[in-house]
C-alpha positions as CSV (number, residue, x, y, z in Angstrom):
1,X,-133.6,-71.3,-76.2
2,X,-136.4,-68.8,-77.4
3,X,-136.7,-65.3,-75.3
4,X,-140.2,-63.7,-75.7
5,X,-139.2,-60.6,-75.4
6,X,-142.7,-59.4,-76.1
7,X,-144.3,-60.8,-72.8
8,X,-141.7,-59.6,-70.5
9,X,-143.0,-57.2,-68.0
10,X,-142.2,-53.3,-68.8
11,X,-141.2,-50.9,-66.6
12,X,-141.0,-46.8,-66.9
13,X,-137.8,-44.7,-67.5
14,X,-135.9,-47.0,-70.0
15,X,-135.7,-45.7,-73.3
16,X,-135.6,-48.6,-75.1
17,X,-137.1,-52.4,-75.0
18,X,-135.0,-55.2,-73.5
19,X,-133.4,-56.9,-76.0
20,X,-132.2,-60.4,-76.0
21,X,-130.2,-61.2,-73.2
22,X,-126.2,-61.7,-72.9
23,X,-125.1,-65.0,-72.7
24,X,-128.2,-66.3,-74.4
25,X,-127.1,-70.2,-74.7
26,X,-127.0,-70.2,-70.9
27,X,-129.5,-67.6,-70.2
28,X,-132.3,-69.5,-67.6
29,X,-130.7,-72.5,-67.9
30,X,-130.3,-73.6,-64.6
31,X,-134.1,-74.7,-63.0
32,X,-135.4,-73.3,-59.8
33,X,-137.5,-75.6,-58.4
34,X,-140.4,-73.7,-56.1
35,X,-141.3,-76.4,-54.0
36,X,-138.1,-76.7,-53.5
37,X,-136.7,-76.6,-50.0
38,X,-134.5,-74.0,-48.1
39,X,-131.1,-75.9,-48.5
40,X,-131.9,-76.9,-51.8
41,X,-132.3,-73.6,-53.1
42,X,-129.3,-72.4,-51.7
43,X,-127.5,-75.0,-53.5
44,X,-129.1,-74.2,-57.0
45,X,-128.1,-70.5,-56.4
46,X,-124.5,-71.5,-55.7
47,X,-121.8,-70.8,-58.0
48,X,-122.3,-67.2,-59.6
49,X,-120.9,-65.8,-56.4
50,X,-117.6,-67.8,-56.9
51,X,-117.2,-66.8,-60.4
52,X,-117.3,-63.2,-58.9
53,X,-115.2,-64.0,-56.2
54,X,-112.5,-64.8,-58.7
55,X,-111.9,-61.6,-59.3
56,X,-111.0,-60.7,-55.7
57,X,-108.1,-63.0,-55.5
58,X,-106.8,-62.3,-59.3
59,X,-103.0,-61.8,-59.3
60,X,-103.4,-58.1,-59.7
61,X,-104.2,-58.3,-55.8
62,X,-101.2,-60.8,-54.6
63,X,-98.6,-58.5,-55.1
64,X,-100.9,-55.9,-52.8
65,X,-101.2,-58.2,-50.2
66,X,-97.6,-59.2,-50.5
67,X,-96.5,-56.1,-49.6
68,X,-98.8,-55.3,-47.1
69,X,-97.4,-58.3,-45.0
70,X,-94.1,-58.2,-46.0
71,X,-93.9,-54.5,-44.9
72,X,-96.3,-54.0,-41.9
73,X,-97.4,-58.0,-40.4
74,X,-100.3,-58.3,-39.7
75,X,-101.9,-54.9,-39.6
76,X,-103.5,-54.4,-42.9
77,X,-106.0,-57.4,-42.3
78,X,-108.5,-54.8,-40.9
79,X,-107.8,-52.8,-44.3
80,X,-108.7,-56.1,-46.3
81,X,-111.5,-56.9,-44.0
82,X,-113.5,-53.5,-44.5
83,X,-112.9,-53.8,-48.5
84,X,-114.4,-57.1,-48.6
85,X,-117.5,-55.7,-47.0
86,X,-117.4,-52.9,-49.5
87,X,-117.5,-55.6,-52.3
88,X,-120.0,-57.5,-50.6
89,X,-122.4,-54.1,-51.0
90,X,-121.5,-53.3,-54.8
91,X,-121.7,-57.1,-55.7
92,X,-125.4,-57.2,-54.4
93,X,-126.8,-54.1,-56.1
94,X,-125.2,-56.1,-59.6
95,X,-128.1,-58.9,-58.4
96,X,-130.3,-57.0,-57.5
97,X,-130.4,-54.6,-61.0
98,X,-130.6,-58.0,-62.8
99,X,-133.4,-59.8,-61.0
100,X,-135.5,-56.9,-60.9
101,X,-135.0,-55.7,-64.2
102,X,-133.7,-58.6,-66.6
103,X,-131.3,-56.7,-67.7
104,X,-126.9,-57.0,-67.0
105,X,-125.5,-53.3,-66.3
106,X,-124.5,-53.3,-69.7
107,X,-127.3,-53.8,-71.1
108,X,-129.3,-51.3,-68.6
109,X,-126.9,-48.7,-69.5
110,X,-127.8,-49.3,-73.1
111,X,-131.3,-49.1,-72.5
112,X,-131.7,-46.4,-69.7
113,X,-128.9,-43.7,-71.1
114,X,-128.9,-42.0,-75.4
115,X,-126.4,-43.1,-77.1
116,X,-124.2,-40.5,-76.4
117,X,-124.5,-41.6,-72.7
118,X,-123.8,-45.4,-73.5
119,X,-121.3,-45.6,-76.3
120,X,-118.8,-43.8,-74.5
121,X,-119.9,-46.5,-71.3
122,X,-119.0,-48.8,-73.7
123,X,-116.1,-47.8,-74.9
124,X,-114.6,-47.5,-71.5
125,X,-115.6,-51.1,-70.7
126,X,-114.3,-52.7,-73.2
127,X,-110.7,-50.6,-72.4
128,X,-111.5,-52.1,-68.8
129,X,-112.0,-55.7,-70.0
130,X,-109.1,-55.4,-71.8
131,X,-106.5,-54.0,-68.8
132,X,-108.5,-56.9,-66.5
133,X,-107.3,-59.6,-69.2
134,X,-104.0,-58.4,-69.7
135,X,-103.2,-59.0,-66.2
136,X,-104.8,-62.3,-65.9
137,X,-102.7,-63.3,-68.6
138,X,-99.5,-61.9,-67.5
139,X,-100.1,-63.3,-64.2
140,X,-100.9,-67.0,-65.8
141,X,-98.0,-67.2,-67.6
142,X,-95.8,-65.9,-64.5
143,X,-97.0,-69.1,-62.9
144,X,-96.3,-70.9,-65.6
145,X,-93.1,-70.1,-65.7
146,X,-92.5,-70.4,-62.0
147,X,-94.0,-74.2,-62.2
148,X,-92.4,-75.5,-65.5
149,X,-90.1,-72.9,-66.5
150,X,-92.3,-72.0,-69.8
151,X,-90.7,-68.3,-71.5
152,X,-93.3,-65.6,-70.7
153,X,-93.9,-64.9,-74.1
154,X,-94.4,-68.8,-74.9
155,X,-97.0,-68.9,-71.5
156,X,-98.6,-65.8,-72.9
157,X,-100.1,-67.8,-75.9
158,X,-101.2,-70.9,-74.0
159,X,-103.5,-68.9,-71.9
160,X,-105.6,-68.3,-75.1
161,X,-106.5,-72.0,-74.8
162,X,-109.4,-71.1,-72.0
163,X,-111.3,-70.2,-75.0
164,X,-111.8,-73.4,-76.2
165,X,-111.9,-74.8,-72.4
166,X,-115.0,-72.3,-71.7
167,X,-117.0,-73.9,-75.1
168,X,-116.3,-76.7,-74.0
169,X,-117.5,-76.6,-70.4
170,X,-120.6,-74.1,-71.5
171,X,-121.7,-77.1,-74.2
172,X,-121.8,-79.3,-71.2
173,X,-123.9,-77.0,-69.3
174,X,-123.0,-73.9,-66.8
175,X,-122.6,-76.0,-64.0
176,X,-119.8,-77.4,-65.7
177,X,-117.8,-73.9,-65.3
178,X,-119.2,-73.0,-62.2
179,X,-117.9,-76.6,-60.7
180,X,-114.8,-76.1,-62.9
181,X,-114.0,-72.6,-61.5
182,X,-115.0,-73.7,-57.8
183,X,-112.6,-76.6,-58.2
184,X,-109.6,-74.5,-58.8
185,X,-110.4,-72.3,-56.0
186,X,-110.4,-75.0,-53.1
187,X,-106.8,-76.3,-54.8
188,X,-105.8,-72.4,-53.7
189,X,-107.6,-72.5,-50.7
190,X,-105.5,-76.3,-49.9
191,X,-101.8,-74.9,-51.1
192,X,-102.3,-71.9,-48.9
193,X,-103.7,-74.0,-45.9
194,X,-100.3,-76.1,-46.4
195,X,-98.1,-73.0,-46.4
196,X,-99.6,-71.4,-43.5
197,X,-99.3,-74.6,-41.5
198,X,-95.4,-74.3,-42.7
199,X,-95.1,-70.7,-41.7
200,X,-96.5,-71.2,-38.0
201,X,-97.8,-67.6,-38.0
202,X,-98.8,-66.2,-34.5
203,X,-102.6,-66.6,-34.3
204,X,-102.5,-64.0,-31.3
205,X,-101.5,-61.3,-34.1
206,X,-103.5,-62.2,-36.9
207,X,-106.6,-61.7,-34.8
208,X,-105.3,-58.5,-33.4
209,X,-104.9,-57.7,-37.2
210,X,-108.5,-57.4,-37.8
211,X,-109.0,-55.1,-35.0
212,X,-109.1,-51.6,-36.5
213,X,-105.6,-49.3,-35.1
214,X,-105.0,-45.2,-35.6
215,X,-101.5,-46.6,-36.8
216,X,-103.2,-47.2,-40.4
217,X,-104.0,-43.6,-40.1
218,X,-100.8,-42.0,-38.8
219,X,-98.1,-44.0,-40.6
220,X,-97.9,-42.4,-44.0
221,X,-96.4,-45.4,-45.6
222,X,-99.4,-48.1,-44.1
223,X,-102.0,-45.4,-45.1
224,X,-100.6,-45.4,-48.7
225,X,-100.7,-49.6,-48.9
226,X,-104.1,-49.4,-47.1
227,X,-105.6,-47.1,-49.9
228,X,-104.1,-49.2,-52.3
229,X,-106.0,-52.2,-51.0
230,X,-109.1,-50.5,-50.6
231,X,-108.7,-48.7,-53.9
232,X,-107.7,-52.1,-55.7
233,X,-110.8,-54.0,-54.4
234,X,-113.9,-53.7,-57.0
235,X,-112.8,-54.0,-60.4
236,X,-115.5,-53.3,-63.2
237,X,-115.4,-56.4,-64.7
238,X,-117.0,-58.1,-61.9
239,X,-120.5,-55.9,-62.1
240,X,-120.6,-56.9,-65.7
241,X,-120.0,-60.1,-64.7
242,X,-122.3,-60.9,-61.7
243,X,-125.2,-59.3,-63.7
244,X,-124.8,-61.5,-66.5
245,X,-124.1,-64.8,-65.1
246,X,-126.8,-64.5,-62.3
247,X,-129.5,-65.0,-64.6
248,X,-128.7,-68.1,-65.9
249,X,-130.8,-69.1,-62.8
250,X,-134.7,-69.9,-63.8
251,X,-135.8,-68.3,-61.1
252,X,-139.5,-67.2,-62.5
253,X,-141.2,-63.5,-63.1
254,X,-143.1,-62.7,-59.9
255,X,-142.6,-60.6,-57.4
256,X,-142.1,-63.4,-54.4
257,X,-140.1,-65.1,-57.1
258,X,-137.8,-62.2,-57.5
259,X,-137.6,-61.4,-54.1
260,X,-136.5,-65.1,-53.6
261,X,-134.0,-65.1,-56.0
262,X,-132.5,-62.1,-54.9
263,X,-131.9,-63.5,-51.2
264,X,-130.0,-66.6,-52.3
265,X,-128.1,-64.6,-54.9
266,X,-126.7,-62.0,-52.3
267,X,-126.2,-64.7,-49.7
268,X,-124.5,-67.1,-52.4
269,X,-122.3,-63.6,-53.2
270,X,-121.4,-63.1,-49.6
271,X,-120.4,-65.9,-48.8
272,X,-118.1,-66.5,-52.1
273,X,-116.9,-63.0,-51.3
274,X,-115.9,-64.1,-47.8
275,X,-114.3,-67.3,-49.6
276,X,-112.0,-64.4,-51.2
277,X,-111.2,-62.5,-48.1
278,X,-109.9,-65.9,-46.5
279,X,-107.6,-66.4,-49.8
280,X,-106.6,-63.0,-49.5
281,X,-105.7,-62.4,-46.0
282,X,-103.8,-65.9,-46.2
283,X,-101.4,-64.3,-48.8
284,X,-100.6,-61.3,-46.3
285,X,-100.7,-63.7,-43.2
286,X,-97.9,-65.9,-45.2
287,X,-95.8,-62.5,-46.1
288,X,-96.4,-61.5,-42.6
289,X,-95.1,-64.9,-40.7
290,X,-92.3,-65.2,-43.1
291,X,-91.1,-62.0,-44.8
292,X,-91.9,-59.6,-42.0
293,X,-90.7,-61.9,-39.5
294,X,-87.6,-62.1,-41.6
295,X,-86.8,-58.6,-42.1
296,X,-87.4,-59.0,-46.0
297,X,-89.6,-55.8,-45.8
298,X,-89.4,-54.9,-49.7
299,X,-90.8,-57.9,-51.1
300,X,-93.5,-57.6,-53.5
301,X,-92.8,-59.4,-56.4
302,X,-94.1,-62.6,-57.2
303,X,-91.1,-64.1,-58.5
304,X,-88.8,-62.6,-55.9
305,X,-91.9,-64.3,-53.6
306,X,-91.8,-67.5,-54.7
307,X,-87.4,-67.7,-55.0
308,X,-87.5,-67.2,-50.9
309,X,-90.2,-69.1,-49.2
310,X,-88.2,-72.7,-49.8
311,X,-85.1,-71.2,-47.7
312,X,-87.5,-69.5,-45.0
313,X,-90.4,-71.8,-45.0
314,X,-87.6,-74.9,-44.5
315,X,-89.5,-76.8,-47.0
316,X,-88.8,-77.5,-51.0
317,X,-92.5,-78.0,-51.7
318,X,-93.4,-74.4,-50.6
319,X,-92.5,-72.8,-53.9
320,X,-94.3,-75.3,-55.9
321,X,-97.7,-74.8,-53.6
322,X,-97.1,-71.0,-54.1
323,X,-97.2,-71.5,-57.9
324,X,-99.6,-73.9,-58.0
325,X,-101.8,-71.6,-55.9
326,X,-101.2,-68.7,-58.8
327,X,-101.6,-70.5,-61.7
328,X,-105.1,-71.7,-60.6
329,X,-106.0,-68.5,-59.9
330,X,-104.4,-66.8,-63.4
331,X,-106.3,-69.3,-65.1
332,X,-109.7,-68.8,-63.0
333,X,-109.3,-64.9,-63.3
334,X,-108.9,-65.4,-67.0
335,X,-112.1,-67.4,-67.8
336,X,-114.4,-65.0,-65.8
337,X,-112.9,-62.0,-67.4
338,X,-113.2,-63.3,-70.8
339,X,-117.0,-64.2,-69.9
340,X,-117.4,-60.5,-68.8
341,X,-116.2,-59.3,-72.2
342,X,-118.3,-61.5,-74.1
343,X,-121.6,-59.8,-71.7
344,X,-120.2,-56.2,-71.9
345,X,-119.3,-56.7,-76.4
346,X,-122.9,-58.2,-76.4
347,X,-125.0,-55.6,-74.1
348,X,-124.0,-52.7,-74.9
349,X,-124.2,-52.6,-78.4
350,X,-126.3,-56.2,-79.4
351,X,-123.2,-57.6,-81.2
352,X,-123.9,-61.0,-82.4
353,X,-120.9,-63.3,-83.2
354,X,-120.4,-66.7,-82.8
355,X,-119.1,-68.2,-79.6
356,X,-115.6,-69.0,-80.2
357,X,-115.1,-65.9,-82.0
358,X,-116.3,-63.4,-79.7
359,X,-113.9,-65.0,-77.0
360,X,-111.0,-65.4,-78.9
361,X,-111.2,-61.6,-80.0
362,X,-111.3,-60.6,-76.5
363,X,-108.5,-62.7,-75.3
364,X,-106.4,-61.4,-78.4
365,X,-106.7,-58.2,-77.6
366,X,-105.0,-58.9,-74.2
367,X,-102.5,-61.4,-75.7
368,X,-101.0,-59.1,-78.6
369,X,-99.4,-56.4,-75.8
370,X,-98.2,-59.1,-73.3
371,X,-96.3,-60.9,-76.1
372,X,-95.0,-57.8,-77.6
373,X,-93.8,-56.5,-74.3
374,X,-92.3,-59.8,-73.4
375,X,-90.6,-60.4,-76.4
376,X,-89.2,-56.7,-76.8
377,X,-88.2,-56.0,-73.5
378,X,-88.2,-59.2,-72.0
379,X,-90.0,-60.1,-67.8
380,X,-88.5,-57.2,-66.3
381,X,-91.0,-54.6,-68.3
382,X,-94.3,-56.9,-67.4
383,X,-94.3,-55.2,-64.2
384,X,-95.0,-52.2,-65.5
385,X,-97.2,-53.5,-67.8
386,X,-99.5,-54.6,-64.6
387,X,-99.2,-51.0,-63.4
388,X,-100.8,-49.6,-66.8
389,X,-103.7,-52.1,-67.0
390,X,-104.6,-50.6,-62.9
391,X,-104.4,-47.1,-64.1
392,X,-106.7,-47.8,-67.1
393,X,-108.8,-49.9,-64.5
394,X,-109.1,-46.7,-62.5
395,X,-110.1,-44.6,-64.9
396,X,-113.0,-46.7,-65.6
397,X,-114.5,-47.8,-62.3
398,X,-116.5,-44.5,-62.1
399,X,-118.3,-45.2,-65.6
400,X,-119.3,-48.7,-63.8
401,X,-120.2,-47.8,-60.3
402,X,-122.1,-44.5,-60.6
403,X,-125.0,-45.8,-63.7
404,X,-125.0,-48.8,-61.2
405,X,-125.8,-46.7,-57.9
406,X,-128.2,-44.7,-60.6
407,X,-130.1,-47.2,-61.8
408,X,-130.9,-49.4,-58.9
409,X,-132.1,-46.7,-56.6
410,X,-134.6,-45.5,-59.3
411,X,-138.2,-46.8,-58.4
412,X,-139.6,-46.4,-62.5
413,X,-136.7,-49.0,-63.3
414,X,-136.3,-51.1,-60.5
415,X,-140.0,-51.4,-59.3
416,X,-141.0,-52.9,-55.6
417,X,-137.1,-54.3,-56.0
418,X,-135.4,-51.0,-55.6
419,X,-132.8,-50.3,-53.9
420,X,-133.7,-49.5,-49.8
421,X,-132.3,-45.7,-49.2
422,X,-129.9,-47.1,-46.4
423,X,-128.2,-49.5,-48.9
424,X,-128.5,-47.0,-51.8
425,X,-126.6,-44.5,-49.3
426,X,-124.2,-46.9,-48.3
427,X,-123.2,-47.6,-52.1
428,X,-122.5,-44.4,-52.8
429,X,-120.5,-43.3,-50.1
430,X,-118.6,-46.5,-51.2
431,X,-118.2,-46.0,-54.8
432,X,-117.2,-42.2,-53.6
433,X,-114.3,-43.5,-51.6
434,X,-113.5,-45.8,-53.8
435,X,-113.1,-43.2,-56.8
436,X,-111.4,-40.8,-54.9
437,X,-108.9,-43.8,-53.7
438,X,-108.3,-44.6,-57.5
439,X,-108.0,-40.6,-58.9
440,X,-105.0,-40.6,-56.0
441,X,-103.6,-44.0,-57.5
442,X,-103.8,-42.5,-61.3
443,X,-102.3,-38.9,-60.1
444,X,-99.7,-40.9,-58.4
445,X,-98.6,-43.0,-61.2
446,X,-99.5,-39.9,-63.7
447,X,-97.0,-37.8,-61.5
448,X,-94.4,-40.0,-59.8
């Protein structure tokens, strides 16, 4: 597909043409019909939003939401609830940036900041991309070897085969991802339906749980775990991601077109996002009716999860759902973070490899410390592995959410699409509690 870069519409304050975008084999790809109607819109919009979502249910979160059940029932739903609506408000601005300005945030910071703004950005995105695959992976080949006993090490190395199942899903067309991605998340959303049903959890309690209690605020130990939760919501990946992957729609270069684009987009993304919220309060609600209720209070390990639900749950085909349910997700979190490095490698700094080898040296980069962990030190050492990748995640997020909050509430960049001060306001109080939530995780980790 030819880009005429030329003709594209300029706008003030960048200091440098677009370029070609990321993800140019699947860039406008998808037609947007404009006599199309309401519901069939809708439907051509779907699927960006659920590639996002991915990244709210990645196995970095279970072991959150494990021990948020397993500790304090029901309680922290409220916690989960509010950070969903956080997300909701971060993932939209990502839309919005690239519908009004045809550019992903990487390559917006590349165009709107010097170089000695933007290589740095860089830098600190690829470190992100890295930590975000290294816990895909670990957590894949966990489930691996919770399903089929596969070694670690041995489960590390097959996750490299998403490369090859990305090239050959993206020759078949984007849709073919989108529907693959989608697929696996409804097989999570069915094994956690089934356990649930199994557990029996008191329905009277998990809707109390939503309600918001001073308890969060008074109990030192639930206001830790709640500020992990909220801390651990928006990873950086994902506004690399959405920004990319949302213009893959051919939604047209006028105003009304834009606008148009941008309201299915941010519905598409809220309700994906909400998708998420159900997967993750189902992995508390199941700590909470089985592990609280139990007295097994410490739980947090997936592992240590999946040995005990068989003897509480009464049924043998509980562990193999609560496997099942992680590989999916492991092997979901793993495609969209590989197609985030491949967007942030190609905006920021115009790299141009091929396909399979841009991919492959992202996932290797992730692969080369979880075998050498796993093989030195063997399963027990992966957990702190996981930690390391959250602090390096940590560190990052402000380099992500602050150009993003920047950029789309400037008028010279963003035109008649810019941000509304109420939503521009609202995004930075968020990305201010969520940076201050993460400096507290990295002093606590940096500090004991």
């Amino acid at each position: 597909m030819t880009i005429d870069i030329a003709s594209a519409p300029k706008q003030g304050g960048w200091q440098r043409q677009r370029g070609e975008p990321s993800l140019l084999d699947v860039f406008r790809s998808i037609p947007v019909s404009a006599r199309a109607t309401t519901w069939r819109k809708f439907l051509t919009f779907l699927g960006p939003g659920y590639l996002v979502a991915v990244g709210y249910m990645d196995p970095g979160n279970w072991a959150t939401a494990l021990s948020g059940g397993a500790q304090f029932g029901y309680t922290l739903l409220v916690v989960a609830l509010v950070s969903n609506i956080m997300a909701i408000i971060l993932q939209s601005l990502c839309a919005r940036l690239a519908i009004a300005t045809g550019r992903d945030l990487a390559q917006a910071c590349r165009d709107a900041y010097p170089r000695w703004v933007s290589w740095p950005l860089w830098i600190f995105a690829e470190l992100a991309i890295c930590a975000t695959d290294l816990a895909e992976v670990i957590g894949t080949a966990i489930g691996l070897n919770l399903l089929f006993g596969i070694p670690l090490e041995i489960g590390v190395l097959i996750t490299a085969l998403d490369v090859f199942v990305i090239l050959w899903l993206q020759n078949s067309g984007f849709r073919w991802i989108e529907a693959f991605i989608i697929s696996l998340l409804i097989v999570i959303a069915l094994c956690f339906s089934i356990q649930i049903a199994l557990a029996d959890p008191d329905w009277g309690q998990v809707i109390r749980g939503f309600a918001p209690t001073t308890e969060i605020i008074t109990n030192p130990n639930m206001l830790y775990l709640a500020l992990g939760i909220i801390g651990a919501t928006v990873m950086p990946h994902n506004l690399y991601l959405h920004s990319g992957i949302v213009q893959t729609r051919a939604y047209g270069g006028s105003l009304p077109e834009k606008r148009d684009a941008l309201k299915y987009a941010t519905l598409d993304t809220s309700v994906a996002l909400m998708f998420a919220l159900v997967i993750n309060a189902a992995i508390l609600i199941l700590a909470a009716a089985t592990f609280y209720k139990t007295g097994q209070n410490t739980i947090s390990e997936l592992g240590r999860a999946h040995e005990l639900l068989a003897p509480l749950l009464g049924a043998s085909i509980a562990p193999s759902l609560f496997a099942i349910a992680l590989l999916c997700c492991g092997f979901n979190s793993t495609v969209t973070a590989t197609m985030a490095g491949q967007i942030v490698m190609e905006g920021f700094i115009d790299i141009k490899l091929p396909a399979w080898l841009r991919r492959l040296v992202t996932r290797l980069i992730a692969i080369i410390p979880a075998i050498v962990v796993t093989i030195a030190y063997g399963e027990a050492q992966t957990g702190k592995l996981l930690i390391l990748s959250q602090v390096v995640l940590s560190i990052q997020l402000p380099f992500a959410i602050v150009p993003l909050v920047m950029l789309t509430a400037s008028r010279k960049k963003m035109g008649e699409l810019v941000s509304p001060r109420w939503l521009t306001v609202s995004a930075a109080l968020i990305a201010a509690v969520i940076i201050v939530l993460n400096v507290k995780l990295f002093l606590d980790v940096a500090f004991g």
